[in-house]
N, C-alpha and C positions, 0 to 999 in steps of 0.2 A: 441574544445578548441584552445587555441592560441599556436605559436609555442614556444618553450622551449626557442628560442634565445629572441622572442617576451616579454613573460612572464620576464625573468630577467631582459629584457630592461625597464619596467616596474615597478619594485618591489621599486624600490628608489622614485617612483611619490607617489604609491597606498600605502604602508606600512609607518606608523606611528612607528612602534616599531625596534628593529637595523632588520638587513637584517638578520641576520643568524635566527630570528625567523618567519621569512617569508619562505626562501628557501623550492622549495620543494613543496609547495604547487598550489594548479590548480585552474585554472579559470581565467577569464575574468579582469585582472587588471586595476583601471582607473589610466589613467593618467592623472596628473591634469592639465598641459595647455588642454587637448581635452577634459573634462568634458562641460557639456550643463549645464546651470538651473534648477535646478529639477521643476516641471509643478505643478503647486495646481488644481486641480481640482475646476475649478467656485461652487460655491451652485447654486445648480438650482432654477428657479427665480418661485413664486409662488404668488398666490392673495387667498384675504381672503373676503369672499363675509358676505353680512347681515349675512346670515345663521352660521358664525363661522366656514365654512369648509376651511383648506388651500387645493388649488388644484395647481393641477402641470402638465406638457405636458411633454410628453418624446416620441423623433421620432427615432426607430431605422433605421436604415442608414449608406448605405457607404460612403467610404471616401479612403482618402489615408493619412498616417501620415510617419513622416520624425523621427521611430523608430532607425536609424542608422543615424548620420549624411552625407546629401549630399543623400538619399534615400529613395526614394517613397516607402512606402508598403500598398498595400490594406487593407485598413483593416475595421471593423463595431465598429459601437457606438452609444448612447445613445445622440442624441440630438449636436451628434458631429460626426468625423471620428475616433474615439478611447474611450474606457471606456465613463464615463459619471458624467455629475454632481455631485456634492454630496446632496442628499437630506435630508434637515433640518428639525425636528419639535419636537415638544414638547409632553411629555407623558399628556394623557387626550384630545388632540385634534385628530378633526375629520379630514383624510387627504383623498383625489379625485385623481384622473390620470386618464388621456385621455393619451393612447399609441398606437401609429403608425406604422403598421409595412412596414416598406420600402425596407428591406432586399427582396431576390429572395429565401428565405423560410421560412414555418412555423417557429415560434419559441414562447418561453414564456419569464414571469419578474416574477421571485421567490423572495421572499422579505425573503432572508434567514437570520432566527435569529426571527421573526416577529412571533408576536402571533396575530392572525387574522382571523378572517374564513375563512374557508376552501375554500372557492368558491371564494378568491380572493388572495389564495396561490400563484400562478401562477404557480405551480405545470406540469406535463405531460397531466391531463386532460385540462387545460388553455391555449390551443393554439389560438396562431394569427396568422389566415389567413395570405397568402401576400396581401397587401393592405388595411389589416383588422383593425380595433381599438378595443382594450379593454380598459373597465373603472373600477377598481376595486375603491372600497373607507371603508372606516373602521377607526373607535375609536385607538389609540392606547392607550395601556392599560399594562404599565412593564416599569422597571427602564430605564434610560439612561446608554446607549450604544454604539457603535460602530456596525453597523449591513451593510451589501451590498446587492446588489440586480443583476439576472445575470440570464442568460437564463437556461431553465429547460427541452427541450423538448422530448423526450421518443426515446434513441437511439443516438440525436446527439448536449449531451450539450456541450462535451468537444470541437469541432470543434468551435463550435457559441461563446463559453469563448473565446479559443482561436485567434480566429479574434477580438478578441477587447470590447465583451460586457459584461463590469461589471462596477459597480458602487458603492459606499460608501451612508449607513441611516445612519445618526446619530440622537439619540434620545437625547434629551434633558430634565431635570428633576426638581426640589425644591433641591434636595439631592446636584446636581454637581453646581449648582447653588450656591450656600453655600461655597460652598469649595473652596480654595484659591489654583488652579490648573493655571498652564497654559492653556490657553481657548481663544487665538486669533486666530482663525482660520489662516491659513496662513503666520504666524508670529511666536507664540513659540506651536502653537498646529499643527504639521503636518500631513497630508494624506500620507501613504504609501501604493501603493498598487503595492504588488511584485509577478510579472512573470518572468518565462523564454520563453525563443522564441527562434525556428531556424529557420535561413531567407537563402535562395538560393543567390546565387551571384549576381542578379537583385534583392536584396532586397524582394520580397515575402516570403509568408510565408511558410515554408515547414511542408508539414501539412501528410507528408508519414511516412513510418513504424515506429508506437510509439512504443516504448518498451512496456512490460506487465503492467507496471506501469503508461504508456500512451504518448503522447508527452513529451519528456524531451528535452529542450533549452538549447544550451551552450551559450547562448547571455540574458544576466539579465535587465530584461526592468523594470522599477520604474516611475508610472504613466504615463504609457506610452511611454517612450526613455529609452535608454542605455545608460549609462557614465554621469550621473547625480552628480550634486554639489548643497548642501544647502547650502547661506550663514543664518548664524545664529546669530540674533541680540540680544538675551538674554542670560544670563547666565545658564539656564536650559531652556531645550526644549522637550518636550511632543510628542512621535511618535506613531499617530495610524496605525498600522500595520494591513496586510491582509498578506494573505500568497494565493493569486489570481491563482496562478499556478494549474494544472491539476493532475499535479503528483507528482511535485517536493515537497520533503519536507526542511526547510531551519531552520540551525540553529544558528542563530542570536550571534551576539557578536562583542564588538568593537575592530580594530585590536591593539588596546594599552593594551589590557584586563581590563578595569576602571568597576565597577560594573556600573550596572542600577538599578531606581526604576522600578517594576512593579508595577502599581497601579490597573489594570484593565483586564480583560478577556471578552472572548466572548460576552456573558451578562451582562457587566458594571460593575464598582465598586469595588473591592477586600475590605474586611475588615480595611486593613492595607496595607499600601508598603511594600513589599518584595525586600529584596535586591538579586537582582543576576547579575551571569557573563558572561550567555548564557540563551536564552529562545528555546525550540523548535517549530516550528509553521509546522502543517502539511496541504495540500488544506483546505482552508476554514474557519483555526482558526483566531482567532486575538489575538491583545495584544495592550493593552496600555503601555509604559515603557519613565520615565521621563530620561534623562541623563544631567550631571551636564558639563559646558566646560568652560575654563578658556580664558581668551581674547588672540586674535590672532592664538590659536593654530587651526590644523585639524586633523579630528579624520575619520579613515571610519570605517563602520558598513557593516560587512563581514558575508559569510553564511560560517560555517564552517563545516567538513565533520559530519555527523550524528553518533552518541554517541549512540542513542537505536537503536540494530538492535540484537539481540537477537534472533537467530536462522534463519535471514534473508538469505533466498537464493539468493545470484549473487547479492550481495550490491549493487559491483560496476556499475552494469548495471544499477541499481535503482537509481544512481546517490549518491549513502551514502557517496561517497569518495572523493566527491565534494567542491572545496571550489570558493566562487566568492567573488569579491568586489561586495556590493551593491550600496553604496550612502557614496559620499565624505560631511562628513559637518565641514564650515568652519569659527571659532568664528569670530567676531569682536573683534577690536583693546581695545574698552570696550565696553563688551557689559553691556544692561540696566538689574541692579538688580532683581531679581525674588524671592519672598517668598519661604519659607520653605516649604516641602512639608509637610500636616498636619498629623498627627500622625493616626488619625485616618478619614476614607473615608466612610463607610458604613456598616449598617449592615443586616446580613446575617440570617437569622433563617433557623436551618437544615429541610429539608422536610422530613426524616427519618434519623434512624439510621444506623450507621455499621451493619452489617450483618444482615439485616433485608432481611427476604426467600423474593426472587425475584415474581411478577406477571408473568413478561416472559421474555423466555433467545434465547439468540440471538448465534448462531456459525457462524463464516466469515470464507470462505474458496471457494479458485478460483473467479469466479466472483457467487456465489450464497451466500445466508443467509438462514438457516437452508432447507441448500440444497435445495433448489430453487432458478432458475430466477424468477425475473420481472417479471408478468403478471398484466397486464392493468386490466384484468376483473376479479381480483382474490381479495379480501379483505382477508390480514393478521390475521386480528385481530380486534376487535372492543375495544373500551376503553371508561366506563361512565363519564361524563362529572362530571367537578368538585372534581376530585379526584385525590389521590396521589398514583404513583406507582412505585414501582422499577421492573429496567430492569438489567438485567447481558447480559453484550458483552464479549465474547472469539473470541479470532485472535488464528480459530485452524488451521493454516497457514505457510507458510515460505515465504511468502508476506507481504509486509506493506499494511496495511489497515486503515482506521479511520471510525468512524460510525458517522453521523447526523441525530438529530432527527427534525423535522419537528413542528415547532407551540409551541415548548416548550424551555426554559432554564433547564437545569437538573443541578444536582449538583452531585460529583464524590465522593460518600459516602465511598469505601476502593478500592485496588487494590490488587488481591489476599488475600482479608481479612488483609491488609495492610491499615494505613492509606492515603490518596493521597498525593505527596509533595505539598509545599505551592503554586507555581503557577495550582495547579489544587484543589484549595482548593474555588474559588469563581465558579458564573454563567460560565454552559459551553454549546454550541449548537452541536458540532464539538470537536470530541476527537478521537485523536491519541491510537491504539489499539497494543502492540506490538505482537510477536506470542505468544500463550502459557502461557498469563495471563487472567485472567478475570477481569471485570471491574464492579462495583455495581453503577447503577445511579439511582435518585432519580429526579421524575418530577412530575407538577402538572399538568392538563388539564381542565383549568380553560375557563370558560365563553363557549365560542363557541363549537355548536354541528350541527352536520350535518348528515342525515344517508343517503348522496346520493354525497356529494364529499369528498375525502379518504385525506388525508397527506401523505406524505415519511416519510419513514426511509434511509439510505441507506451508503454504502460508501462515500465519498466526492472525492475519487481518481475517476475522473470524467469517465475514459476508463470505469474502476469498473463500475459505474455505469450505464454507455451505456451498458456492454454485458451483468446488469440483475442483479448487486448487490444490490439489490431495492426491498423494501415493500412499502405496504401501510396499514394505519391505519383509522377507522371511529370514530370521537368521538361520541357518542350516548346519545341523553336526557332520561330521564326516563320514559321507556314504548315503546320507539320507538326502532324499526327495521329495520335492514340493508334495504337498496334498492339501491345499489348500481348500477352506471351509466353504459353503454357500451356503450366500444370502438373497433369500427371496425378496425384493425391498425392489419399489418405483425408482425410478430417476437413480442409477445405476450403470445407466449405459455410457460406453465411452461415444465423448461427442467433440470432434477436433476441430469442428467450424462454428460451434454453436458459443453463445456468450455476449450479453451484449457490453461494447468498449463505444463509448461517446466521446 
């Protein structure tokens, strides 16, 4: 963190609201003459042949990117020296990838959020050689979304996130199409995708003792750099959010306290805008949220210390107590008018009911799920295709934890036999678990079946999931039989006692 004389020196650039409701609090303040640009991620460039498929090239690859200014940091990326493209398409078409792997290790491209088969999940069984190419291709087939894509590989995703390789899907629809949203890419519809990082005095990346909850950054990077500034040329502006971090959880809010719409989650769409004053995003979720700015003013969009932690042991270690500036934006003198946002966005049919008896329940606790690690050659569960099942997740823990399931959108049917509040009331991939509640989700496993490449389940806090907080699932046609694949690979083994919990 920065020093306490640093910080006050600060607080009159980075705080929009009087000083005394700033005081006091931690983190990385921008100040606004040393703010950068905020970076848009290109759309990655694609052709569409006779055959109607869009295809697309993505070379992973190092680089060095200028994360601090005036400072070289090593770092990997997708088709660049840092994160990667955004890539664009439309629900119903058929999309191609040629991926290159140029990095100095194995690694995979999980197209998280994506319903797909199995076998081009890019999952831990989908490794790329070094020098290797994988071609995955597939129908997409599910509403318009917000979706990323990011390495997966068995043991060492957080490291490979953490240098740099993640990327934004966005799906496009008939539905969002219609809607009188903000939708100019790079203009009033923004890419957010938020990390932390800590960098050594030469600017590398310090990539040594993560806390339990994994790498935690006291340096807040926003596509890529630290100390970023939107200017903003309309009157409402659309932020699609990631929460890109390994561990860190961030809770959103702009430092004047102004509400926001919510219009969208994980899996696209929300019935209606929600109005709120803070969102939480923990690794891996998302959120779409419109914010309203009146000409000339600036407004920054702060993580403020975490509000659920509910029997959390050692917060402050977990970073709960945490507050950062993220991203200064900064209207025009007039900006150009924007429609109303429409009353109504989408709709939602429940896949089940509240309290509907679970298919299978899941306990989180250390780095295992119903006390087990990880094992590669081990099938969880099997699950017949085309069907609706509820799962129940319990965080029996004093860890934060979040569960993601793999190939499916689920929907968050009660919480403790509670109803869920409104921002967990649409599509979810990636959900936040506190301790000592339980969660009823509701999924469908539609179309694709495989009985020989598995899915995830797994925590999203990525350490989690290196030291083993990880299943996998087979979806299965009718009549057909596990035959699941093996993998000759260390650290493998189911271990029900092993883990360490401080």
């Amino acid at each position: 963190m920065v020093s306490r004389r640093g910080f006050l020196a600060g607080l009159a650039a980075a705080c929009t609201v009087p000083l005394a409701a700033c005081a006091g609090r931690s983190g990385s303040p921008i100040p606004g003459p040393a703010t950068r640009p905020l970076p848009i991620p290109p759309l990655a460039a694609s052709t569409v042949g006779p055959d109607g498929v869009r295809r697309f090239t993505l070379d992973i690859q190092q680089g060095t990117s200028e994360i601090l200014p005036g400072k070289r940091t090593p770092t990997w990326g997708y088709s660049g020296s840092i994160l990667g493209p955004t890539v664009r398409a439309r629900r119903h078409e058929t999309v191609a990838f040629t991926i290159r792997n140029a990095v100095p290790e194995p690694t995979t491209v999980h197209w998280h959020g994506m319903h797909l088969p199995a076998r081009f999940d890019g999952g831990p069984h989908q490794t790329i050689p070094v020098g290797g190419t994988w071609e995955p291709a597939w129908t997409i087939d599910q509403q318009a979304a917000l979706l990323w894509y990011h390495p997966h590989p068995h043991g060492g995703t957080e490291k490979h996130v953490y240098r740099g390789l993640s990327g934004l899907f966005i799906v496009d629809d008939e539905t969002t199409d219609a809607l009188d949203l903000p939708k100019d890419y790079g203009v009033d519809d923004i890419p957010l995708i938020i990390q932390d990082r800590r960098l050594t005095a030469d600017g590398a990346l310090d990539e040594s003792d993560p806390t339990d909850v994994g790498l935690l950054g006291d340096t807040i990077v926003v596509n890529g750099i630290a100390g970023a500034h939107l200017d903003v040329r309309t009157d409402r502006v659309r932020l699609r959010i990631l929460n890109g971090s390994s561990g860190r959880i961030y809770n959103l809010a702009f430092a004047d306290h102004r509400p926001f719409q919510l219009i969208a989650t994980d899996g696209g769409l929300l019935t209606a805008p929600v109005t709120l004053p803070n969102i939480q995003l923990s690794p891996g979720e998302r959120a779409e949220l419109v914010v309203e700015m009146r000409g000339g003013e600036q407004i920054v969009l702060r993580s403020l210390p975490i509000e659920q932690r509910r029997d959390i042991d050692r917060a402050a270690e977990f970073g709960f107590d945490d507050s950062f500036d993220i991203l200064r934006l900064r209207a025009a003198q007039n900006p150009k008018p924007s429609a109303p946002l429409p009353v109504s966005l989408a709709t939602i049919a429940p896949l089940a009911q509240p309290g509907t008896a679970p298919d299978h329940t899941f306990e989180l606790k250390w780095f295992m799920i119903n006390n087990q690690r990880m094992d590669m050659n081990r099938v969880d569960l099997t699950v017949p295709v085309d069907t609706t099942q509820v799962w129940t997740v319990r965080n029996n823990d004093n860890w934060p934890h979040n569960f993601h399931v793999h190939d499916v959108q689920f929907q968050v049917l009660d919480i403790d036999d509670q109803a869920p509040p409104p921002a967990l009331s649409g599509w979810k991939d990636t959900l936040y678990t506190e301790p000592q509640r339980t969660y009823r989700l509701a999924m469908h496993f539609a179309h694709h079946s495989d009985p020989t490449y598995p899915y995830m389940f797994h925590c999203h806090l990525l350490l989690h999931e290196d030291h083993g907080m990880m299943g996998q699932f087979l979806v299965l046609a009718p009549g057909r039989q596990p035959t699941p694949m093996r993998m000759d690979m260390p650290g493998t083994e189911t271990d029900a006692h092993s883990g360490h919990h401080g």
